[in-house]
N, C-alpha and C positions, 0 to 999 in steps of 0.2 A: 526521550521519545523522538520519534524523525520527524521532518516536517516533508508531507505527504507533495506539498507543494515543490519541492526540490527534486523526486522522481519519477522515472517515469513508469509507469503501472509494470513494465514487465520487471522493472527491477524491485517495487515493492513487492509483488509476487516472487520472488526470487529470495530477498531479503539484503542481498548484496548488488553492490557496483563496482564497475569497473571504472577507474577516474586515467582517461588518454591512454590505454593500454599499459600505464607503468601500475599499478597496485591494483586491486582488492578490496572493498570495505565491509564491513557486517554493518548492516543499518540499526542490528538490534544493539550493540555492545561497542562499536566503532572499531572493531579490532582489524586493521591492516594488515595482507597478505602482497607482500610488493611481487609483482613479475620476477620470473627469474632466478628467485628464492626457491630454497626447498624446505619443506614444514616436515617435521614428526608427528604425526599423530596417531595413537596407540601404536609405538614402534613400528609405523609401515611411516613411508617414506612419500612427500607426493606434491607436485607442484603449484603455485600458486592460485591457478583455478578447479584444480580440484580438490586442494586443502580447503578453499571457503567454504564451497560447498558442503564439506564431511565438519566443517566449522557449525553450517547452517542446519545440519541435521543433530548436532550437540545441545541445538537450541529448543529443540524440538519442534512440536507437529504447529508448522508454519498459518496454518488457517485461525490457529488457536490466539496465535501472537496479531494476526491480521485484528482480528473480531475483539480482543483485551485490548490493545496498544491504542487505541484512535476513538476512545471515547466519544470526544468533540463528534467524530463524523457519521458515527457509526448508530444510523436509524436503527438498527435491527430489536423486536421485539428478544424477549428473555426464550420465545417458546419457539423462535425463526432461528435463534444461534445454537440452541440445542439441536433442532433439527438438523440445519446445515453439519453442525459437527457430525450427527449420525450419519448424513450424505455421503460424507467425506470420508469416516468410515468403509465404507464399502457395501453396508447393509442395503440389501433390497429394499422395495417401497414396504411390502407384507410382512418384512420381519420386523422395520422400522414402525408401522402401524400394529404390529403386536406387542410390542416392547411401549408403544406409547398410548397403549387401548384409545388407537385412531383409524380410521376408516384409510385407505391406501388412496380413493379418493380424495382425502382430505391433503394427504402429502402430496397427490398427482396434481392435483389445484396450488397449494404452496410453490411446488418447484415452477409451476408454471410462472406463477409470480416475482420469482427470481428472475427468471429470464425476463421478461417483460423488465424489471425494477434494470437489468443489463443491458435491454435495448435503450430505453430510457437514458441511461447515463451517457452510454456511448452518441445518442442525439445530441446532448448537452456538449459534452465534447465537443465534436464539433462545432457546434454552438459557437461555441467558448475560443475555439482556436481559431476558427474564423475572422473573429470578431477583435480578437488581442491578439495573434501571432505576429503583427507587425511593433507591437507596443513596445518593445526590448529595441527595435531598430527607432524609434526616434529618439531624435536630438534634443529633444524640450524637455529641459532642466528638471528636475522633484524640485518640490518646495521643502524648505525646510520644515522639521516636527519643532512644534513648539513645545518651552521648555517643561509648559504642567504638564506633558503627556506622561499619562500612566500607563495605558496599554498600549505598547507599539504595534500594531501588524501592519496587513496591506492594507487596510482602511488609509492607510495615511502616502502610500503610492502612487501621488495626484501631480501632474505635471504643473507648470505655471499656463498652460492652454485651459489645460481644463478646469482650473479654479473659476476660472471667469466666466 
């Protein structure tokens, strides 16, 4: 499973990265497409960023893998992921509310909320980058994890400043 924390949203929307212009990665499989290389796939011939891509569509329908893959993060009710999938779909609001005997106001209010739940995030964001985007440039040491640690994450990413 990727750690969402290591990319950056257009590459999780994407499914792959590019690491310094030399390779390629699938975030879902780790599979490597170096620069430079030529891949086969289904006997057509095609270079390393347009191989990942025909890679990423092998994986299939990318929203599907978004909404399964990230339990941990992923608020969405059981009746907001089916939705979304129909979204994505292509289905109109009316054929979507006839297939789900739901009012198209009922989905014209949901998608609204979507967007709102996107403005939302993108506030935090900055929030967020604001506030830590100098954190990687200082110099103040982590403390070490001590030895009974059982779950390691960023809980334990604390300088010797900020202990104290």
């Amino acid at each position: 499973m990727m750690k969402l924390e290591e990319y950056s949203i257009e590459e999780i929307k994407k499914g792959y990265r590019l690491h310094e212009a030399d390779y390629f990665e699938c975030l879902e499989c780790g599979e490597i497409f170096e620069v430079g290389e030529i891949f086969e796939i289904n006997g057509r011939f095609f270079e390393a960023g347009r191989a990942v891509k025909h890679h990423m569509h092998q994986h299939g329908n990318r929203l599907g893998a978004l909404i399964e893959g990230n339990e941990k993060y992923n608020t969405l009710t059981e009746n907001q992921i089916q939705l979304l999938h129909l979204i994505d779909s292509g289905l109109s609001d009316k054929e979507i509310s006839k297939q789900q005997a739901i009012s198209t106001s009922t989905i014209r209010s949901q998608k609204f909320s979507f967007r709102e739940k996107a403005k939302q995030a993108k506030l935090y964001l900055a929030f967020y980058e604001t506030i830590f985007e100098n954190e990687k440039e200082k110099t103040d040491p982590l403390i070490g994890i001590h030895e009974t640690a059982t779950q390691v994450d960023e809980r334990y990413h604390i300088t010797e400043s900020e202990r104290t």
